[in-house]
Backbone as a ProteinNet text record, in pm:
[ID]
protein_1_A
[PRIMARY]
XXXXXXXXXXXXXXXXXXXXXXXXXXXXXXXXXXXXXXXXXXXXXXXXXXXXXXXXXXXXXXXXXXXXXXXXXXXXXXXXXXXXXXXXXXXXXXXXXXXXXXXXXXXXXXXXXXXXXXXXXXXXXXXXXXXXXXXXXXX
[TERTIARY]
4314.2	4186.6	4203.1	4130.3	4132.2	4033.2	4071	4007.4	3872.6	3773.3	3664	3639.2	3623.1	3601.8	3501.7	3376.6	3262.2	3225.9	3162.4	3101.9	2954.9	2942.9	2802.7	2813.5	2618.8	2565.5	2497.8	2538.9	2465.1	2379.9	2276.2	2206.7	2170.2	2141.2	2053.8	1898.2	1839	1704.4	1596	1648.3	1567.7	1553.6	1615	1652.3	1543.1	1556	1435.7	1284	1296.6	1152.1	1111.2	1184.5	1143.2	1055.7	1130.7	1186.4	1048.1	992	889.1	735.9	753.9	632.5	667.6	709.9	708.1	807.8	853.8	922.2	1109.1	1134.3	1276.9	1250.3	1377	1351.4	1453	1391.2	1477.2	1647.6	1670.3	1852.3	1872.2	1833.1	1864.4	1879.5	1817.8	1884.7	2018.2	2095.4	2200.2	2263.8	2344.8	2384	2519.3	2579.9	2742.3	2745.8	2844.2	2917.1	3058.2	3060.6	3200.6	3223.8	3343	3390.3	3453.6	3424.5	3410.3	3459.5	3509.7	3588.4	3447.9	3439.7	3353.7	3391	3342.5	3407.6	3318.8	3352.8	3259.6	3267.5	3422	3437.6	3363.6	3338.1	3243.8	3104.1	3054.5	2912.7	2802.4	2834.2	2761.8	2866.2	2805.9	2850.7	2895.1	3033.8	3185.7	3199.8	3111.1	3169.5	3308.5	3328.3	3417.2	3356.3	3410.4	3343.5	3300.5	3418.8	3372.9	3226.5	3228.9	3133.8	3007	2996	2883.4	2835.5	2959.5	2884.9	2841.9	2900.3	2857.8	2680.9	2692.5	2558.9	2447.7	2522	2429.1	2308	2399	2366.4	2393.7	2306.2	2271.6	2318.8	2418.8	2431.7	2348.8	2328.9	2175.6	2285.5	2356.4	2426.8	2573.4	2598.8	2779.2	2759.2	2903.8	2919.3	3025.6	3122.1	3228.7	3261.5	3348.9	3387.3	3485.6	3531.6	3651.2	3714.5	3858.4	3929.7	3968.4	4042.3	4092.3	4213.4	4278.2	4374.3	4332.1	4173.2	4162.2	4133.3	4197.8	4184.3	4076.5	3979.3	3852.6	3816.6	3780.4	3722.5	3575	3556.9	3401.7	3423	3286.9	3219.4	3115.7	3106.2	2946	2901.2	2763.7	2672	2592.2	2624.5	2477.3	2406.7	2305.6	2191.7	2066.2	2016.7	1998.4	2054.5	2114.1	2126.2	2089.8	2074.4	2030.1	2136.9	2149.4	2290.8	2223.8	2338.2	2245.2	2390.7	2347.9	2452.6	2354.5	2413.2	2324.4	2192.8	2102.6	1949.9	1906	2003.4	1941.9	1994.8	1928.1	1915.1	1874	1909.2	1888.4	1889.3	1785.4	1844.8	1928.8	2055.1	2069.7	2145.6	2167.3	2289.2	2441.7	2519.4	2659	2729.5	2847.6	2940.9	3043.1	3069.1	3157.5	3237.5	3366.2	3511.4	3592.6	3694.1	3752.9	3762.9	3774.5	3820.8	3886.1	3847.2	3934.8	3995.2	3935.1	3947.2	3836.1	3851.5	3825.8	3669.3	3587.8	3464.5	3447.7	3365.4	3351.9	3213.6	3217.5	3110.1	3056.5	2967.7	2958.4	2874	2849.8	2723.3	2567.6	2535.8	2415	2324.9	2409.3	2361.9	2374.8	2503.6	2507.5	2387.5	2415.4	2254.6	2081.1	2097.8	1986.5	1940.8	2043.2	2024.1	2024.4	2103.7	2072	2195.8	2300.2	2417.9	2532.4	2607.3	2701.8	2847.6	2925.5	3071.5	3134.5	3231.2	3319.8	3454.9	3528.6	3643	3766.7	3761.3	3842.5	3795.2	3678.9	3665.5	3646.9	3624.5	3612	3538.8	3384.7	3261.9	3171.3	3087.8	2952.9	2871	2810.4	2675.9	2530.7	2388	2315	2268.9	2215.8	2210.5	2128.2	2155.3	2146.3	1977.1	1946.9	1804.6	1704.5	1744	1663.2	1772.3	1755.5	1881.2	1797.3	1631.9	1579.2	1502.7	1545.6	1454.8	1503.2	1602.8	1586.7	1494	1583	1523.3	1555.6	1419.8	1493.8	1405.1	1518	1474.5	1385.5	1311.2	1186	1217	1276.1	1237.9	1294.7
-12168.9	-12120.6	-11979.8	-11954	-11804.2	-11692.3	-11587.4	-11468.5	-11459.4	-11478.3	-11410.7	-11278.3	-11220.1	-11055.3	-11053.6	-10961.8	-10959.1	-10803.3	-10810.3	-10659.9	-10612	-10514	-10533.7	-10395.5	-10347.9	-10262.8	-10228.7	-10078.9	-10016.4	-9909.2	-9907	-9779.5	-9722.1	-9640.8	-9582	-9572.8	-9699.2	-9759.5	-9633.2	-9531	-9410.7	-9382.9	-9307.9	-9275.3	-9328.1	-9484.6	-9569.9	-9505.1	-9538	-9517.2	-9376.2	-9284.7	-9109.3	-9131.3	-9191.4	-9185.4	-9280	-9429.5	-9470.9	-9395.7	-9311	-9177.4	-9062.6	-9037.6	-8982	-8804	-8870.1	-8689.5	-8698.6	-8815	-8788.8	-8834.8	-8791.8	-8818.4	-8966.9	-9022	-9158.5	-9192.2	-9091.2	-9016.9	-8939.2	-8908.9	-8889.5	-8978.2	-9075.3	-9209.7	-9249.5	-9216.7	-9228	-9358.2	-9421.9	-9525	-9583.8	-9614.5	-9719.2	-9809.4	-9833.9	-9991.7	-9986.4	-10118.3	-10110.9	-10274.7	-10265.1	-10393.6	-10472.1	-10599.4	-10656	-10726	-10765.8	-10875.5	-10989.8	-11129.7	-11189.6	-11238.7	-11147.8	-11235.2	-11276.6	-11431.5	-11497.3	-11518.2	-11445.8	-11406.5	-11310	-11202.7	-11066.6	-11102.1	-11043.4	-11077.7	-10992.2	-10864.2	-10734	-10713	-10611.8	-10586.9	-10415.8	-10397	-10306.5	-10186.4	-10068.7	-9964.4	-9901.2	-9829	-9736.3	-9593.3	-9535.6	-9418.8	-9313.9	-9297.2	-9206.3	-9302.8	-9385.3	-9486.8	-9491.3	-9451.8	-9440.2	-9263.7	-9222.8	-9087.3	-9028.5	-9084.8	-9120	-9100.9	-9212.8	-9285.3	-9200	-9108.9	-9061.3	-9140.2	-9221.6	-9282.8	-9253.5	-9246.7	-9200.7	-9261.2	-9225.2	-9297.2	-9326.9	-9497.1	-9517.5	-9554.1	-9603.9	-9657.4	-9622.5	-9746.1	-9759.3	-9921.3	-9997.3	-10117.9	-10094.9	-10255.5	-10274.1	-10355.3	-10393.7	-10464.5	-10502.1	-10677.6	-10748.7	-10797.9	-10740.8	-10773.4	-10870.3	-10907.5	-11019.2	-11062.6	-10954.1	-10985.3	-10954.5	-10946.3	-10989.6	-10791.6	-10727.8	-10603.5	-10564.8	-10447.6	-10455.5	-10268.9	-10226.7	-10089.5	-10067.1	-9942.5	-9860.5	-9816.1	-9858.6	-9845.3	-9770	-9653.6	-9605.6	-9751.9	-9754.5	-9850.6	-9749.9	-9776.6	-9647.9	-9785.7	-9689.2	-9744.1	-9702.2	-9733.2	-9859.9	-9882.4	-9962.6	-9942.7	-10092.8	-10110.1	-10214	-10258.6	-10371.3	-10432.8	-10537.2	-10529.5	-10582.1	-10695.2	-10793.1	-10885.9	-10967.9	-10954	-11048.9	-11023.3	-11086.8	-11075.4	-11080.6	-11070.5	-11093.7	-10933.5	-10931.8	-10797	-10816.4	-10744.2	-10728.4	-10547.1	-10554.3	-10433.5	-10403.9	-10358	-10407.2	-10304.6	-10283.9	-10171.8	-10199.8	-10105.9	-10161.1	-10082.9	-10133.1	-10147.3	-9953.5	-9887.9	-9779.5	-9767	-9810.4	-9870.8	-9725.6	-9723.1	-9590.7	-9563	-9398.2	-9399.2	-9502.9	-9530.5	-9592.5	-9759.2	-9775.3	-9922.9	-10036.7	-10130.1	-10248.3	-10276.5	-10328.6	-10336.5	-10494.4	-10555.7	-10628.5	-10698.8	-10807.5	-10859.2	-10970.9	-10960	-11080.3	-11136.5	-11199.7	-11367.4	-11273.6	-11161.8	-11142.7	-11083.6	-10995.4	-11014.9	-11137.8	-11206.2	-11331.3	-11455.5	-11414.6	-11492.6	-11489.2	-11338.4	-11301.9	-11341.6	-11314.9	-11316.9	-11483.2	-11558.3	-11681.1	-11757.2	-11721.2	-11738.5	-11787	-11892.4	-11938.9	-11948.8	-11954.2	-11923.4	-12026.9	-12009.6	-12126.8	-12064.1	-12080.9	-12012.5	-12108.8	-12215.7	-12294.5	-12226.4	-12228.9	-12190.1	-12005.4	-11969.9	-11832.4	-11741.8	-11825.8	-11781.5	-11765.6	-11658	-11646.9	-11659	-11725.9	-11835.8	-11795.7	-11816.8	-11858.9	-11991.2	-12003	-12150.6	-12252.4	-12377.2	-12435.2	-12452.3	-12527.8	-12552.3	-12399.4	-12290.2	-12193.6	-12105.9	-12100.2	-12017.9	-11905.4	-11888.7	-11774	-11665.2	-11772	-11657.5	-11719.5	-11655.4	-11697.2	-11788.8	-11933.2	-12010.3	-11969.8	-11851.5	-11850.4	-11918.1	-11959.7	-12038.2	-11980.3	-12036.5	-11951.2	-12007.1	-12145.5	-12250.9	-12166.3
-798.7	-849.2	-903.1	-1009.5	-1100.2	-1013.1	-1023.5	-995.2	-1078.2	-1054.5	-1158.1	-1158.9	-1278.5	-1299.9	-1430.1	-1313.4	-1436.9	-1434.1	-1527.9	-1606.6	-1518.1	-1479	-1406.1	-1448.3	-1436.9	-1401.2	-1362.6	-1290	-1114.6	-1208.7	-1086.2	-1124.3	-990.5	-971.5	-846.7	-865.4	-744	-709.7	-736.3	-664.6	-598.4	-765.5	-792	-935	-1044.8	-1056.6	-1152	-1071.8	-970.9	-882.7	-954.1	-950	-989	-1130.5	-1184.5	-1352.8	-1381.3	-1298.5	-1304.1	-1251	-1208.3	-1125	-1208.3	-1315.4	-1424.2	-1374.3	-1243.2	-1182.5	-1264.4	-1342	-1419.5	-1547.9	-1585.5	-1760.7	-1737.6	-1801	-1817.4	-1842.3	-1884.2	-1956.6	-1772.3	-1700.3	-1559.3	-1456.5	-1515.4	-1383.5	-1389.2	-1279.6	-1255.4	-1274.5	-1319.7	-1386.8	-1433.6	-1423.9	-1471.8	-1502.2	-1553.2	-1605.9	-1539	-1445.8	-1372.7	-1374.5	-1389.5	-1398.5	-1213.2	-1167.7	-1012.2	-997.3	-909.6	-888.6	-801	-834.4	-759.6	-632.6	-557.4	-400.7	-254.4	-331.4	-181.2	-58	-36.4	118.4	129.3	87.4	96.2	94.6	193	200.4	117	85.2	23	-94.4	-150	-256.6	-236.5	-269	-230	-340.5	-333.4	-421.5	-327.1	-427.9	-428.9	-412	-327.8	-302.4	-436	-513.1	-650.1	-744.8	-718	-763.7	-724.3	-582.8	-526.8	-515.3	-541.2	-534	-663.5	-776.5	-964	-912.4	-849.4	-820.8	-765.6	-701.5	-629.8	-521.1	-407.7	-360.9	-195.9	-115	54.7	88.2	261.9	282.6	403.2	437.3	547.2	651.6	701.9	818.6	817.9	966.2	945.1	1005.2	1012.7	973.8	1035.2	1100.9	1097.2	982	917.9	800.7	884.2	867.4	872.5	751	724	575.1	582	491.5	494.3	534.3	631.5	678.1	831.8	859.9	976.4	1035.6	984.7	1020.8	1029.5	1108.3	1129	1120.6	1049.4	1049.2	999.1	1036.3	1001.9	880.6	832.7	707.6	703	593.3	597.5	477.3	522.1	377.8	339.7	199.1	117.4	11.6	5.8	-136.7	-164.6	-214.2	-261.6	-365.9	-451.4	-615.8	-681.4	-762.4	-907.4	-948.6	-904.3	-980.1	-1077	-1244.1	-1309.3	-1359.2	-1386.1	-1404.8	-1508.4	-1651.1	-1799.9	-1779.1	-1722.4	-1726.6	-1573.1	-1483	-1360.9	-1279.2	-1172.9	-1140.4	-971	-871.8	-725.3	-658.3	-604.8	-561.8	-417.8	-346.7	-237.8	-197.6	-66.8	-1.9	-24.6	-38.7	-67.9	40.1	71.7	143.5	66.1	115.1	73.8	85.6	-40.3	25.4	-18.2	-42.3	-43	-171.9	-218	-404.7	-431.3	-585.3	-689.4	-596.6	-536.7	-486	-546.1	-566.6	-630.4	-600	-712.7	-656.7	-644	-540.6	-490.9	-482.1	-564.5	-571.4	-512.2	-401.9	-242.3	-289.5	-143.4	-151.7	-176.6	-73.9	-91.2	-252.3	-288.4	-457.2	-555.7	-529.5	-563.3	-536.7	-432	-414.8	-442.4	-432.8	-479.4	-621.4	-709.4	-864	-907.2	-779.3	-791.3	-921.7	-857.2	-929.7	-892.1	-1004.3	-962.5	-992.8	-879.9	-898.6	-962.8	-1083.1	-1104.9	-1148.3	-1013.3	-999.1	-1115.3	-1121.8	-1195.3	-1347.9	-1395.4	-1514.2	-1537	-1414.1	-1418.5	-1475.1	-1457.8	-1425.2	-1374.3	-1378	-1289.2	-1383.3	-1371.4	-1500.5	-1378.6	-1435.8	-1375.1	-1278.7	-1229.8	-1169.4	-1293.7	-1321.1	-1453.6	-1446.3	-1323.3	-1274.5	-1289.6	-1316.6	-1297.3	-1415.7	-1517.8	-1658.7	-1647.5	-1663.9	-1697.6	-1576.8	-1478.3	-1369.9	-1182.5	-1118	-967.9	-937.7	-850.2	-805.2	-650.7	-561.6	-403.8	-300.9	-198.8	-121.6	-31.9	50.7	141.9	282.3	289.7	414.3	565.8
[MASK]
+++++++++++++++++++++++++++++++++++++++++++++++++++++++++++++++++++++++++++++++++++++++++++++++++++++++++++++++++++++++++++++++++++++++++++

């Protein structure tokens, strides 16, 4: 199976909120384009520390994270930020992995935006039943 790697962009939540209550200029919301790796072992979604601090993004907690080789360390989580992937968009806390390390794109934004993996073809498409708008579950 292929690696998927997509184009996304972050913004900082707080940031839009200001900028919507008229206290920033719209050219001040903090903002990127970073390219992710899609990964559905990862549950959250994985900046990089220079990435999140671009961002200008708090941090609210700490976390243990288990890698994938089973190894287990503390994590600060910051956010909020806007991840925007084609037309769909979530806002959610991310995971703070170290500089210049790989960004990581998990189930819970994945899910949110209501999107699907196709590792053989090596895309993240919308879900077909719902192309223009999240179909989420409630039950």
């Amino acid at each position: 199976m292929g690696e998927v790697n997509v184009k996304l962009y972050l913004e900082n939540s707080a940031d839009r909120e200001m900028f919507r209550r008229g206290l920033l200029k719209n050219e001040e919301v903090r903002n990127l384009e970073t390219s992710a790796v899609v990964d559905t072992g990862a549950v959250m979604l994985m900046l990089p520390q220079d990435q999140v601090e671009e961002l200008g993004l708090r941090e609210l907690r700490k976390a243990i994270v288990t890698y994938a080789d089973e190894r287990k360390e503390e994590r600060s989580i910051a956010g909020v930020v806007t991840v925007r992937f084609g037309k769909r968009e979530a806002n959610v806390d991310c995971i703070i992995g170290p500089p210049g390390s790989e960004v990581l794109f998990g189930q819970i934004p994945i899910e949110a935006m209501d999107l699907i993996v196709d590792c053989p073809r090596q895309t993240l498409t919308p879900r077909p039943e719902s192309p223009y708008l999240p179909t989420l579950k409630l039950k």
